[in-house]
DRENPA-3360 file (N, C-alpha, C; in nm, 2 decimals, always signed):
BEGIN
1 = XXXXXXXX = -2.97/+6.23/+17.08/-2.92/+6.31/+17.19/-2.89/+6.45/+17.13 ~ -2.93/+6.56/+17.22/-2.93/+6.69/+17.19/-2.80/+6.74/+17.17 ~ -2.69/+6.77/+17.11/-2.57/+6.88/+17.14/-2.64/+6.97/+17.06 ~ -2.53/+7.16/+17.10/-2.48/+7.23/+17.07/-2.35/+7.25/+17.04 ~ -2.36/+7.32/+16.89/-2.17/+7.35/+16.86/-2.13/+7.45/+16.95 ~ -2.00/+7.49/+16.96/-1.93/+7.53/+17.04/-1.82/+7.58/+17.02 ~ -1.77/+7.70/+17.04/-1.61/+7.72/+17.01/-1.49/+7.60/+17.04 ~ -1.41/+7.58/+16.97/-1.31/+7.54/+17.01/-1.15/+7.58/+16.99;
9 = XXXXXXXX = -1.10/+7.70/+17.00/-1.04/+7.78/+16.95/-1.07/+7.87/+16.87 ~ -1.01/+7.86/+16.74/-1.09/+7.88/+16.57/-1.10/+7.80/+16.54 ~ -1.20/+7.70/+16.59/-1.28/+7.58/+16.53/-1.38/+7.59/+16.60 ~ -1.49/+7.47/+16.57/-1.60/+7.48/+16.62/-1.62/+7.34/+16.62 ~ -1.68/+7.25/+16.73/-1.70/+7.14/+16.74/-1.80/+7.11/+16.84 ~ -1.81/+6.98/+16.86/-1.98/+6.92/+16.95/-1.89/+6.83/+17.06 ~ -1.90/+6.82/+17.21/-1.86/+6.75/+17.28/-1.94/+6.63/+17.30 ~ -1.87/+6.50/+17.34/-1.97/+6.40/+17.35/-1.93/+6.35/+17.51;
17 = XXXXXXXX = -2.05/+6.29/+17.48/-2.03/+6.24/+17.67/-1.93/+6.13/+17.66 ~ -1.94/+6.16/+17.85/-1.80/+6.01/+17.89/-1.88/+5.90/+17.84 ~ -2.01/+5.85/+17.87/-2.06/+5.76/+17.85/-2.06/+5.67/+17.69 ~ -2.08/+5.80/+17.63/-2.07/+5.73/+17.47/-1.94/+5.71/+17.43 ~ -1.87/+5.76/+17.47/-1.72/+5.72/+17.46/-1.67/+5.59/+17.48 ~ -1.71/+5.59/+17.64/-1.67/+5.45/+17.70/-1.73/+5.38/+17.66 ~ -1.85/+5.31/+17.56/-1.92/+5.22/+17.51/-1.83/+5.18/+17.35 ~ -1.75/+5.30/+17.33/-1.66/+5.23/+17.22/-1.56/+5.27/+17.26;
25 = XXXXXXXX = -1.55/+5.28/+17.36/-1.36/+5.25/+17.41/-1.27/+5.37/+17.34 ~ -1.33/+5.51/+17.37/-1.24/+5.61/+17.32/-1.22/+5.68/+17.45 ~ -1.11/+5.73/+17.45/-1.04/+5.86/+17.51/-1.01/+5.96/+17.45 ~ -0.96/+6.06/+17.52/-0.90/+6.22/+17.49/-0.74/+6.11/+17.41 ~ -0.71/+6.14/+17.28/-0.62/+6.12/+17.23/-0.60/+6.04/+17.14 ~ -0.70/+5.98/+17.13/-0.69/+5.88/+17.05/-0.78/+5.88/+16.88 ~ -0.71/+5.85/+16.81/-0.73/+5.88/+16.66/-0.88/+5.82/+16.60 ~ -1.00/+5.94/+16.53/-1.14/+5.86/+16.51/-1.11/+5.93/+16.40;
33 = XXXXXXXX = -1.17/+5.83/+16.30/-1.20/+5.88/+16.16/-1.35/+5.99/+16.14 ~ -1.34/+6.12/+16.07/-1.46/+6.16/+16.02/-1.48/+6.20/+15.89 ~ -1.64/+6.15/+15.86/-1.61/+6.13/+15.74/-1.78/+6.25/+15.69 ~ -1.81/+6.31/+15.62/-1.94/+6.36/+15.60/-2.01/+6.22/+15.49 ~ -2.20/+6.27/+15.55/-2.23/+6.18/+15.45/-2.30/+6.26/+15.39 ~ -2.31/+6.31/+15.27/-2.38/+6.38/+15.18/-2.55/+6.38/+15.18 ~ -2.55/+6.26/+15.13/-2.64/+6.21/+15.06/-2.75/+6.21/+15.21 ~ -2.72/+6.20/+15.31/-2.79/+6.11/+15.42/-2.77/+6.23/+15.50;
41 = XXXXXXXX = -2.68/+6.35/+15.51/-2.70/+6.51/+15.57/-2.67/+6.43/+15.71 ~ -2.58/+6.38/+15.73/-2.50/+6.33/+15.85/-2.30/+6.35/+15.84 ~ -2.29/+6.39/+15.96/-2.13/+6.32/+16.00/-2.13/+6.26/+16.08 ~ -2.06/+6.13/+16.05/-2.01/+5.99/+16.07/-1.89/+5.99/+16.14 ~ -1.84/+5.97/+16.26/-1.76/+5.96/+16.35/-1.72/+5.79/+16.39 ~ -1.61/+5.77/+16.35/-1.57/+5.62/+16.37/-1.45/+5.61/+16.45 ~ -1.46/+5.49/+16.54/-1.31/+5.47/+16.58/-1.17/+5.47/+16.46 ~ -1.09/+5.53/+16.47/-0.98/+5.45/+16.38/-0.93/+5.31/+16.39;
49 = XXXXXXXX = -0.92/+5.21/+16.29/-0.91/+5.11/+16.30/-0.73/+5.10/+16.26 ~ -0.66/+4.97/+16.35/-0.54/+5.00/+16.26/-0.52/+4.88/+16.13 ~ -0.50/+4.94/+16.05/-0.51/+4.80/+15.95/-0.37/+4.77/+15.87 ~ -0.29/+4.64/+15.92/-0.19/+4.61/+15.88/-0.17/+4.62/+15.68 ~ -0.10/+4.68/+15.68/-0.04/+4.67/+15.53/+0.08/+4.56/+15.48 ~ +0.07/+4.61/+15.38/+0.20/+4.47/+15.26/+0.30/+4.50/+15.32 ~ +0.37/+4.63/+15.38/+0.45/+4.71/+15.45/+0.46/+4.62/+15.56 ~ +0.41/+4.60/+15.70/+0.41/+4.51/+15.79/+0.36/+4.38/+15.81;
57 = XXXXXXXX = +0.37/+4.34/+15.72/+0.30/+4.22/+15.66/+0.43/+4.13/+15.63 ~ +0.47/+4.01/+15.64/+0.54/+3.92/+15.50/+0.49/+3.90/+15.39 ~ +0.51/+3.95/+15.30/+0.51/+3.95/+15.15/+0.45/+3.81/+15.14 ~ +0.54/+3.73/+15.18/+0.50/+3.57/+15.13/+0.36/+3.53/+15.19 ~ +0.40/+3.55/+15.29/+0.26/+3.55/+15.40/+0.10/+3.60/+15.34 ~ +0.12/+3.76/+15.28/+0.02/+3.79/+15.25/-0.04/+3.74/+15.13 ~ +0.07/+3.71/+15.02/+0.03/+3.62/+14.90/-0.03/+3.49/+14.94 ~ -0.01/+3.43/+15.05/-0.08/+3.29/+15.04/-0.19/+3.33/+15.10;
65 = XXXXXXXX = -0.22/+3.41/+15.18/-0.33/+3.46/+15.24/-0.44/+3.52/+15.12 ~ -0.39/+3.59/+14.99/-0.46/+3.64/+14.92/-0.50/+3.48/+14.82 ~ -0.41/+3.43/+14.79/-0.46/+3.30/+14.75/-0.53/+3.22/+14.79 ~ -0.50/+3.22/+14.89/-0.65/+3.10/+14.97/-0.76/+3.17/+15.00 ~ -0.77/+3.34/+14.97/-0.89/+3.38/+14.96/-0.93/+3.33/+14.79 ~ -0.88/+3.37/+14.73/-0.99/+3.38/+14.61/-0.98/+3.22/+14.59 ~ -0.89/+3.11/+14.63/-0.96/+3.00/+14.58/-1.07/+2.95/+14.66 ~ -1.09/+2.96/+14.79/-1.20/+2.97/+14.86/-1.34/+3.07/+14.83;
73 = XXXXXXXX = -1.30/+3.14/+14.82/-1.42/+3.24/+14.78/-1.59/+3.20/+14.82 ~ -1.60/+3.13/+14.70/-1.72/+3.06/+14.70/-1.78/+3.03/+14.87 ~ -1.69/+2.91/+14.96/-1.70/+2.85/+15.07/-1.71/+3.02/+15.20 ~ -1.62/+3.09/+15.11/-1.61/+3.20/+15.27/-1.70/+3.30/+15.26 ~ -1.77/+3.30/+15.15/-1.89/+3.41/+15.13/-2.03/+3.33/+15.20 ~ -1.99/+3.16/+15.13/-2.15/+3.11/+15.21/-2.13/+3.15/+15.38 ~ -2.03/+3.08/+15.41/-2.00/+3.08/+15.57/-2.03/+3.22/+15.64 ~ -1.99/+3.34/+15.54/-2.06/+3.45/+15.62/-2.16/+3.50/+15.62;
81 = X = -2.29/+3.42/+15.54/-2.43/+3.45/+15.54/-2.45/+3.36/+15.72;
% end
């Protein structure tokens, strides 16, 4: 799909349609990661994901969670081929 950049104050930016938006569930306000890709002469625009930390987590909680990953390992790596 074709854009042009554009003023946006003192910035400069590309607007996207309603349509691509609404196929991943973004609005005006809401936080997307961007990232450049060098190598590949692209920017990469992602939803922001929220990802719980040790911080909102229970401590205990997340230690058995990290334990039954690595003694599983083996079993949760086949299961995700």
């Amino acid at each position: 799909m074709l854009r042009k950049i554009c003023h946006i104050g003192n910035s400069q930016g590309v607007s996207l349609p309603k349509e691509m938006l609404e196929k991943l569930h973004l609005s005006v306000g809401l936080d997307v990661d961007v990232e450049i890709d060098e190598k590949g002469k692209r920017i990469i625009i992602e939803p922001k994901t929220s990802r719980a930390t040790y911080e909102t987590v229970d401590r205990e909680f997340a230690s058995q969670v990290s334990d039954f990953i690595e003694r599983y390992k083996p079993a949760l790596k086949a299961l995700a081929k």
